[in-house]
Gaussian input, Z-matrix of N, CA and C with variables (Angstrom, degrees):
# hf/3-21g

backbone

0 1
 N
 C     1     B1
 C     2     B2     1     A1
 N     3     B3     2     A2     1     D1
 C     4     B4     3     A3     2     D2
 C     5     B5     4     A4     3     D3
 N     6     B6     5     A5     4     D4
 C     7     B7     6     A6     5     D5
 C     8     B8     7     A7     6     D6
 N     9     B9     8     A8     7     D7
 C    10    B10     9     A9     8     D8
 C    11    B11    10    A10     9     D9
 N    12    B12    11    A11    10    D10
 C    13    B13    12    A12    11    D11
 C    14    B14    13    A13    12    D12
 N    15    B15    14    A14    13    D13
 C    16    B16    15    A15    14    D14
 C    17    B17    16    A16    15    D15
 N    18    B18    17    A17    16    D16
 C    19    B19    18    A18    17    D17
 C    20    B20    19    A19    18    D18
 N    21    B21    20    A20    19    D19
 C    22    B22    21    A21    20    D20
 C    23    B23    22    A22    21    D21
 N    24    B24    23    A23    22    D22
 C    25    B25    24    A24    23    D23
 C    26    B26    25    A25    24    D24
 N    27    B27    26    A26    25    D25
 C    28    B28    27    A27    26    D26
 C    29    B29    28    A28    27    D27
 N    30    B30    29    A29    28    D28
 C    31    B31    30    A30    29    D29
 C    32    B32    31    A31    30    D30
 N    33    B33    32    A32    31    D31
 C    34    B34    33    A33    32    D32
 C    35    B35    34    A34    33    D33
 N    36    B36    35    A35    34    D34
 C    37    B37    36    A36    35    D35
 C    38    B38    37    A37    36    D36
 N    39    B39    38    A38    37    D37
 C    40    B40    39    A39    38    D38
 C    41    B41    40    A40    39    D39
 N    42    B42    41    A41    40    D40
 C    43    B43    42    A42    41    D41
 C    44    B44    43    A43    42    D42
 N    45    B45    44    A44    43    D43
 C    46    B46    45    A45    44    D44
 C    47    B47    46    A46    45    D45
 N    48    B48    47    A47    46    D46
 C    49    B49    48    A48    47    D47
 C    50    B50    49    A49    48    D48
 N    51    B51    50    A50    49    D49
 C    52    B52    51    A51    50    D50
 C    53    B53    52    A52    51    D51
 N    54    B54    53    A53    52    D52
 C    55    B55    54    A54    53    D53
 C    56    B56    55    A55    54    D54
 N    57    B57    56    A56    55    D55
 C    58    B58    57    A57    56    D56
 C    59    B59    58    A58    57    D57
 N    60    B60    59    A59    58    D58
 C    61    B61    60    A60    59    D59
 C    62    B62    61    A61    60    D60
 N    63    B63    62    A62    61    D61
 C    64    B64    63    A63    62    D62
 C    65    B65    64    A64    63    D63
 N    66    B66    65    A65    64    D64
 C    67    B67    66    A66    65    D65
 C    68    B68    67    A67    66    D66
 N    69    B69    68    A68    67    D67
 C    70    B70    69    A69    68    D68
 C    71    B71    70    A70    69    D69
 N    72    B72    71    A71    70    D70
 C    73    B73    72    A72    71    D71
 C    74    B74    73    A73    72    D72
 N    75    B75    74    A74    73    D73
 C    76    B76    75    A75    74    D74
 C    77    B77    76    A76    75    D75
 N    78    B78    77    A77    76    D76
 C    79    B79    78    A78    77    D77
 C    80    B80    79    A79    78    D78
 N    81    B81    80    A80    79    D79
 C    82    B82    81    A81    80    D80
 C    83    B83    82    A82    81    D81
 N    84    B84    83    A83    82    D82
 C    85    B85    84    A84    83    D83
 C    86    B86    85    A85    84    D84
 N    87    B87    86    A86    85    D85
 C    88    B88    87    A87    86    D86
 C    89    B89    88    A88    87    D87
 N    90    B90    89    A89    88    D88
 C    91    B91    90    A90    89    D89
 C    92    B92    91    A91    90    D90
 N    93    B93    92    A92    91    D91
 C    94    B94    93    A93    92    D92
 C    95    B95    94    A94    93    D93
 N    96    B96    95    A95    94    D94
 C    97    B97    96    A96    95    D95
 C    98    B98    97    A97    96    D96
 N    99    B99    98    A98    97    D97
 C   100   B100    99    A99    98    D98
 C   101   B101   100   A100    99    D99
 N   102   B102   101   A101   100   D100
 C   103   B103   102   A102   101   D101
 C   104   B104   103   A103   102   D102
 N   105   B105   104   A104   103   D103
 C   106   B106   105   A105   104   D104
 C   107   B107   106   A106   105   D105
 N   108   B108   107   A107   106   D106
 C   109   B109   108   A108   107   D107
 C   110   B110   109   A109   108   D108
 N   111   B111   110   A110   109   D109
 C   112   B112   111   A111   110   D110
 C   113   B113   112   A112   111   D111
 N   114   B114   113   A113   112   D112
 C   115   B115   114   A114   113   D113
 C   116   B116   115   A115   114   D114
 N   117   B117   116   A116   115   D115
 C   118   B118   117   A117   116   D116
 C   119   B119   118   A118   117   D117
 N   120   B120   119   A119   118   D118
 C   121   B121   120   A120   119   D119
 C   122   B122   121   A121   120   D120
 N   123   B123   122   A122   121   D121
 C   124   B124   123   A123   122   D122
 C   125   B125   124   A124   123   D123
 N   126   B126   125   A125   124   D124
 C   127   B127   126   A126   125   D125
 C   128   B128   127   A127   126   D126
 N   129   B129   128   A128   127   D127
 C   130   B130   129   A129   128   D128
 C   131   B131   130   A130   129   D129
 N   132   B132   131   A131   130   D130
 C   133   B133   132   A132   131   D131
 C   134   B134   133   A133   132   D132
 N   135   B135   134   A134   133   D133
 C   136   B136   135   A135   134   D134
 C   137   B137   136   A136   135   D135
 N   138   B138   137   A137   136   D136
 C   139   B139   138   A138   137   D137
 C   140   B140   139   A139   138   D138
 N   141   B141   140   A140   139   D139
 C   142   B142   141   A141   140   D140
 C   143   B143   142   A142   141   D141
 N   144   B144   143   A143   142   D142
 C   145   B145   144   A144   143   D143
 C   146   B146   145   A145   144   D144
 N   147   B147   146   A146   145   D145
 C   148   B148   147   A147   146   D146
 C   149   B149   148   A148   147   D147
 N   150   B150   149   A149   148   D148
 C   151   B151   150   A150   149   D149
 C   152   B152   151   A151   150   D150
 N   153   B153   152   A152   151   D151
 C   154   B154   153   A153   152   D152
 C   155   B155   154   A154   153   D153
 N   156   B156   155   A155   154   D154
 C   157   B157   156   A156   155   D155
 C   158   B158   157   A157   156   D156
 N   159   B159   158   A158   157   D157
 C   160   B160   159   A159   158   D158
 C   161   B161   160   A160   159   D159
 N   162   B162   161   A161   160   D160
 C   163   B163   162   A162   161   D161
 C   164   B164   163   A163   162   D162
 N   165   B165   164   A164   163   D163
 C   166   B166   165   A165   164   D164
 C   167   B167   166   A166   165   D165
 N   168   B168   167   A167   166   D166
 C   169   B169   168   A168   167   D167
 C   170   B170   169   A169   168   D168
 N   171   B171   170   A170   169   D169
 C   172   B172   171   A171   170   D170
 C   173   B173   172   A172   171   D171
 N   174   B174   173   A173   172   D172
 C   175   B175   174   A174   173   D173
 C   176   B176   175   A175   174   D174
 N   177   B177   176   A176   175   D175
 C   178   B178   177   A177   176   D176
 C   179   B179   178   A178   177   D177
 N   180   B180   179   A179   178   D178
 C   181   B181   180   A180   179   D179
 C   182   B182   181   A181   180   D180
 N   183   B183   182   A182   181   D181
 C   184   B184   183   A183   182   D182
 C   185   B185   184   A184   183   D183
 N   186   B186   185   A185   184   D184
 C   187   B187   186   A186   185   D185
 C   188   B188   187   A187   186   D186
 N   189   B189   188   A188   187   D187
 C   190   B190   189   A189   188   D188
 C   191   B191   190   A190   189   D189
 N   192   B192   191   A191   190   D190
 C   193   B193   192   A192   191   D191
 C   194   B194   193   A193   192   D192
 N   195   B195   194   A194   193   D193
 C   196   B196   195   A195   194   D194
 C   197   B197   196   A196   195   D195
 N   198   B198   197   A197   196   D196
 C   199   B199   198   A198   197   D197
 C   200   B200   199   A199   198   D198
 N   201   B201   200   A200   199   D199
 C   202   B202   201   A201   200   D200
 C   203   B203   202   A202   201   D201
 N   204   B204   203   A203   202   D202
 C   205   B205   204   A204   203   D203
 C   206   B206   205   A205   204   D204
 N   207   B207   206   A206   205   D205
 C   208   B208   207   A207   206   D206
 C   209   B209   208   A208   207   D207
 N   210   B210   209   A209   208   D208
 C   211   B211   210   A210   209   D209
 C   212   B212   211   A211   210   D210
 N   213   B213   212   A212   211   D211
 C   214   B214   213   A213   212   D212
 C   215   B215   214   A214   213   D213
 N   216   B216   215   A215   214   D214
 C   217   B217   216   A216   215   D215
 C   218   B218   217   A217   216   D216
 N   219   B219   218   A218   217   D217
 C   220   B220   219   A219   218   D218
 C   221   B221   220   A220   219   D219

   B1=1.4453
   B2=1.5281
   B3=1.5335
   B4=1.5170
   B5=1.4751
   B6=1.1425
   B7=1.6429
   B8=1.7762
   B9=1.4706
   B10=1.5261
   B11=1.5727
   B12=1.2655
   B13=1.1359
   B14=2.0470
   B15=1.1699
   B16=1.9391
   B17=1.5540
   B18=1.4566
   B19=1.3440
   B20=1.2722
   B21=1.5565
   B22=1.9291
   B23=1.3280
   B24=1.1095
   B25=1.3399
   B26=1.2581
   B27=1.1616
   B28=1.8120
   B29=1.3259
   B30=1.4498
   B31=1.4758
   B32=1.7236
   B33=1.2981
   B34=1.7096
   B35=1.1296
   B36=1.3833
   B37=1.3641
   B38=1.5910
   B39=1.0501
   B40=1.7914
   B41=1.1765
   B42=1.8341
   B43=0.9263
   B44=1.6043
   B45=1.2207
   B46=1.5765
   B47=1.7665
   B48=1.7490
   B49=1.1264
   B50=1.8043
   B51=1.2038
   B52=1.3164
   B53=1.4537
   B54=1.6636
   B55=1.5108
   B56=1.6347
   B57=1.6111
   B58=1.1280
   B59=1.7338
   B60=1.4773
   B61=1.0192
   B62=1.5253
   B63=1.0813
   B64=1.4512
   B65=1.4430
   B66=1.2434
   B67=1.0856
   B68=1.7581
   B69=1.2979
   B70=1.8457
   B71=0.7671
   B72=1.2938
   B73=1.8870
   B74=1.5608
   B75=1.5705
   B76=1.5084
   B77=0.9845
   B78=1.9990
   B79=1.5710
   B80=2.0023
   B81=1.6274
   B82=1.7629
   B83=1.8001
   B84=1.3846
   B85=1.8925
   B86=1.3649
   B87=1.6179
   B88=1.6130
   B89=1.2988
   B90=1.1535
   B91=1.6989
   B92=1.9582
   B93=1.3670
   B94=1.6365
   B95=1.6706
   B96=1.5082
   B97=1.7994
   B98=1.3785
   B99=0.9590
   B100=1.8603
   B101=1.3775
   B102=1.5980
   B103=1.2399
   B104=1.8019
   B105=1.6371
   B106=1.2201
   B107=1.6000
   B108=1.2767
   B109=1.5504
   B110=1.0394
   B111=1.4205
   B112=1.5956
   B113=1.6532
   B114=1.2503
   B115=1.5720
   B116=1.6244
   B117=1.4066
   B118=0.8831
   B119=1.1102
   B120=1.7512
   B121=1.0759
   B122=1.3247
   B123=1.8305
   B124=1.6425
   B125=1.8268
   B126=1.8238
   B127=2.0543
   B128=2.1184
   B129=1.4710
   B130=1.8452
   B131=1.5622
   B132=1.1684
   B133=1.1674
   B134=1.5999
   B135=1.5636
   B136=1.1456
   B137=1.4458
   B138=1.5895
   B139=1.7038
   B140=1.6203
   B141=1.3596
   B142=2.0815
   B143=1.1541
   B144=1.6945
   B145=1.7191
   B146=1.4406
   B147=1.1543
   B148=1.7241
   B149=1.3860
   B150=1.7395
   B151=1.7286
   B152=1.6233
   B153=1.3755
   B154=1.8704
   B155=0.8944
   B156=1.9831
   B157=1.1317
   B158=1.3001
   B159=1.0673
   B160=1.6039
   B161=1.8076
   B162=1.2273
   B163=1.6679
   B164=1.5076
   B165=1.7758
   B166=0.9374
   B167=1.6778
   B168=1.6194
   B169=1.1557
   B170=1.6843
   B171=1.8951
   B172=1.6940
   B173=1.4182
   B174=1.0239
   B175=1.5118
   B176=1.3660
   B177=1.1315
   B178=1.6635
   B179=1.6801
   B180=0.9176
   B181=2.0110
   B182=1.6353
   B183=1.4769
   B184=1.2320
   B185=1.9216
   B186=1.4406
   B187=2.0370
   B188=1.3793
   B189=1.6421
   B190=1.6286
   B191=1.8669
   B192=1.0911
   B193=1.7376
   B194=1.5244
   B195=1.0796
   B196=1.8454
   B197=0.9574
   B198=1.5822
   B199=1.2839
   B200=1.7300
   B201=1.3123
   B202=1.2888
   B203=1.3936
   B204=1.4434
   B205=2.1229
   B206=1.8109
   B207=1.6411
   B208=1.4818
   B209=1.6443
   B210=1.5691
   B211=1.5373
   B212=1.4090
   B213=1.8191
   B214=2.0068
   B215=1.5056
   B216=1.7397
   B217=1.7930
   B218=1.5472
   B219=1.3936
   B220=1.7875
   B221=1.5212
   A1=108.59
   A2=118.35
   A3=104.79
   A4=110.00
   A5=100.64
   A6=103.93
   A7=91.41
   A8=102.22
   A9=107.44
   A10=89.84
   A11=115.07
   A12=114.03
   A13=137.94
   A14=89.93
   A15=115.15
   A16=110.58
   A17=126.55
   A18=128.30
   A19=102.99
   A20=108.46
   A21=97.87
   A22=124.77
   A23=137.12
   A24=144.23
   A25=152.01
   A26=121.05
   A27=121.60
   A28=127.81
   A29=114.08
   A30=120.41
   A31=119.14
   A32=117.60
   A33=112.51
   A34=105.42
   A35=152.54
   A36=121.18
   A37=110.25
   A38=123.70
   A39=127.06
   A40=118.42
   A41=125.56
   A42=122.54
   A43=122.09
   A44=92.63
   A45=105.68
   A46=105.31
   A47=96.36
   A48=121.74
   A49=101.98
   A50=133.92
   A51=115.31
   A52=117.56
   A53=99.89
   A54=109.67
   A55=125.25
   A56=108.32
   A57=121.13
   A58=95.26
   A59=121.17
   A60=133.52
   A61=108.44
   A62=148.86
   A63=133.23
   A64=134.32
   A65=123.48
   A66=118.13
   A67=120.09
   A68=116.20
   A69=110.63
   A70=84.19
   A71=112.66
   A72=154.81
   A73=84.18
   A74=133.18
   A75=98.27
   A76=132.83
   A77=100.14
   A78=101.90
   A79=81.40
   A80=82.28
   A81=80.54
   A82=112.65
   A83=89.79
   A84=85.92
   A85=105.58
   A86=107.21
   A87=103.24
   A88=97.07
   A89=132.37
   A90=138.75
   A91=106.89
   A92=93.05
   A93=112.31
   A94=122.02
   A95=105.08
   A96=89.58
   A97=136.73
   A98=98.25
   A99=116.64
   A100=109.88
   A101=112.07
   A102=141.77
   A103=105.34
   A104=111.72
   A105=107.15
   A106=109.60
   A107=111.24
   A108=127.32
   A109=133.71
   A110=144.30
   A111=163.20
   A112=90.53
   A113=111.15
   A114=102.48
   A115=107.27
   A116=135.59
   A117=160.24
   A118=131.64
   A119=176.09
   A120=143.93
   A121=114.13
   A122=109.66
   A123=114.21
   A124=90.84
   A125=78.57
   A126=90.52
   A127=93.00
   A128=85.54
   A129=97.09
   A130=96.89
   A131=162.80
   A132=164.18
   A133=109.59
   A134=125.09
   A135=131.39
   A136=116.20
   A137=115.08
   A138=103.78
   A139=89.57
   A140=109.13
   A141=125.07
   A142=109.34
   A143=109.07
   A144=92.18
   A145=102.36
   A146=142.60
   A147=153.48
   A148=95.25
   A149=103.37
   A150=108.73
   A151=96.11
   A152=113.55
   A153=118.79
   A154=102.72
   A155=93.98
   A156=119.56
   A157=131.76
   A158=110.88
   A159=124.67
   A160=109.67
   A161=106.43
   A162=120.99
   A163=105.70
   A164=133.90
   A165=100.82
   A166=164.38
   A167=112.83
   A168=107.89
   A169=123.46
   A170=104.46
   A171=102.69
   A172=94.54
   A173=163.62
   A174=163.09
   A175=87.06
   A176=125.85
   A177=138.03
   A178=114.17
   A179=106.50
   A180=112.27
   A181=96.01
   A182=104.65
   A183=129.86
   A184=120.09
   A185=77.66
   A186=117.54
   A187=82.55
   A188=162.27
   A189=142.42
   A190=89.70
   A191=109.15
   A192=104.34
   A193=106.16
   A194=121.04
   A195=121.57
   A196=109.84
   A197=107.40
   A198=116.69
   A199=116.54
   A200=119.12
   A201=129.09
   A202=148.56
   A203=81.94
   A204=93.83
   A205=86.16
   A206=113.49
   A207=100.66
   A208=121.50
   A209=130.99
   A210=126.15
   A211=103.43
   A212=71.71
   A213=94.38
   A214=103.41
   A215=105.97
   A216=92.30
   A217=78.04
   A218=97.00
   A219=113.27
   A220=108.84
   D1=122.70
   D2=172.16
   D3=-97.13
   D4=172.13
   D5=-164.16
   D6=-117.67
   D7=162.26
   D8=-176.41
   D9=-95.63
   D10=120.59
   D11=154.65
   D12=-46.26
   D13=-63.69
   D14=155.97
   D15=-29.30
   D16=-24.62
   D17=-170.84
   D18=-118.60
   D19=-26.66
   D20=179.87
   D21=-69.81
   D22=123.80
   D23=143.53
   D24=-104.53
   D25=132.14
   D26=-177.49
   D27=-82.71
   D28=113.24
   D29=176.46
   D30=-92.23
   D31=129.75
   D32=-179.89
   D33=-74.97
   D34=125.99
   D35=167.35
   D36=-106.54
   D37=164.03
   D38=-144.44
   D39=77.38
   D40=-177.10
   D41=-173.42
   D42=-100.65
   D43=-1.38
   D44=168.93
   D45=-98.36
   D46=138.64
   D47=-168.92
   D48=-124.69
   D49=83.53
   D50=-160.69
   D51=-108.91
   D52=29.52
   D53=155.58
   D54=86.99
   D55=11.30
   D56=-152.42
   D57=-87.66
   D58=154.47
   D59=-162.32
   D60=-100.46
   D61=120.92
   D62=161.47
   D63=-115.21
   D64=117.34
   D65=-165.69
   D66=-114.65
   D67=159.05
   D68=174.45
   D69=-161.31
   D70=142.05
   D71=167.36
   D72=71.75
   D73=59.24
   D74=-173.78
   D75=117.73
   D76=-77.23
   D77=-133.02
   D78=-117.97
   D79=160.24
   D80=-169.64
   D81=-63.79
   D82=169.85
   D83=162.21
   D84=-99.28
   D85=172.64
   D86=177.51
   D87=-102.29
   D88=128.84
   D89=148.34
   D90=-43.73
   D91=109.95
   D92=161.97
   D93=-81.77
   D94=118.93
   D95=149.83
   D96=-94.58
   D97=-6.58
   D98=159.16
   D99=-169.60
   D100=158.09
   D101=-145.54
   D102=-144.89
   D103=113.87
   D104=173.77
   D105=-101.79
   D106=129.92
   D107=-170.29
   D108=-131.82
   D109=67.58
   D110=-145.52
   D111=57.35
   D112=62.12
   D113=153.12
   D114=80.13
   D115=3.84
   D116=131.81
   D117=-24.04
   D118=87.01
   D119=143.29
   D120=-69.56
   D121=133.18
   D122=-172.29
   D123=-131.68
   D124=106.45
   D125=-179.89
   D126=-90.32
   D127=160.94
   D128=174.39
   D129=-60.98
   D130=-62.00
   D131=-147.49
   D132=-86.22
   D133=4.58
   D134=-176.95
   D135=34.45
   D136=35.62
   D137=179.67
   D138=-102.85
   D139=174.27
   D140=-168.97
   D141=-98.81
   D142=14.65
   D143=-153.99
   D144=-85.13
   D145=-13.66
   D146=162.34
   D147=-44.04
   D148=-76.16
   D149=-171.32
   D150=-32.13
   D151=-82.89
   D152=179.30
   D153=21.24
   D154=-97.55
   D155=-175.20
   D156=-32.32
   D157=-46.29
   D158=-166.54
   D159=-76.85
   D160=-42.24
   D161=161.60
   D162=-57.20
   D163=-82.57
   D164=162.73
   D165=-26.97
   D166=-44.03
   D167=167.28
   D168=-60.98
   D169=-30.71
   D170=-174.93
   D171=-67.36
   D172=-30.58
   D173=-93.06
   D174=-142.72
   D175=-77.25
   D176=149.48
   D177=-15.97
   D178=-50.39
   D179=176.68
   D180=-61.10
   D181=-61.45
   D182=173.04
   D183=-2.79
   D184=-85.80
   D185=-171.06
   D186=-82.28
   D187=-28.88
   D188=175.94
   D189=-71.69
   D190=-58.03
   D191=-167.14
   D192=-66.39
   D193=-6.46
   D194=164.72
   D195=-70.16
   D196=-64.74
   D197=-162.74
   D198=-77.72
   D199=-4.85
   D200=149.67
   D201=-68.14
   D202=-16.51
   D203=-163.35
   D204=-122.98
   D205=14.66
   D206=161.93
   D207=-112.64
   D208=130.37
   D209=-152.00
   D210=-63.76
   D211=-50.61
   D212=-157.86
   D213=-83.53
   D214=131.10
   D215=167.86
   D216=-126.68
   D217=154.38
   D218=162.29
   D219=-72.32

C-alpha cells in the first residue's frame, strides 16, 4: 500500500518537542498540533479541551437555529 505523502503528518505527543525532522519518499513531514480523526480531535498534550469546545459551539449553532425557527415563545 503506498501512502500519500502530502497527507502524512507527524505529531510529538508530550510536552517535549525535540525538533526531530521526519522524512518519506524524501520529502519532509509536516509537524501537527492537532489532528482530526473519525470525528476526533487528537491535540500533542492529549487533553479534550478542543473536542469541548468544538461540541459546544455545534450545540450552540444548534439551540440559536431552535430557538429561531420557533414563533411562539411563552
Amino acid at each position: 500500500m503506498l501512502f500519500n505523502v502530502v497527507k502524512c503528518k507527524v505529531m510529538h505527543l508530550g510536552y517535549k518537542d525535540h525538533g526531530y525532522s521526519y522524512y518519506m519518499d524524501g520529502k519532509q513531514l509536516v509537524t501537527a498540533e492537532e489532528e482530526k480523526d473519525l470525528g476526533i480531535i487528537i491535540t500533542k498534550d492529549l487533553k479534550v479541551s478542543q473536542q469541548c469546545e468544538q461540541a459546544y459551539a455545534k450545540a450552540s449553532k444548534m439551540l440559536g437555529l431552535i430557538n429561531r425557527s420557533i414563533k411562539h415563545k411563552e
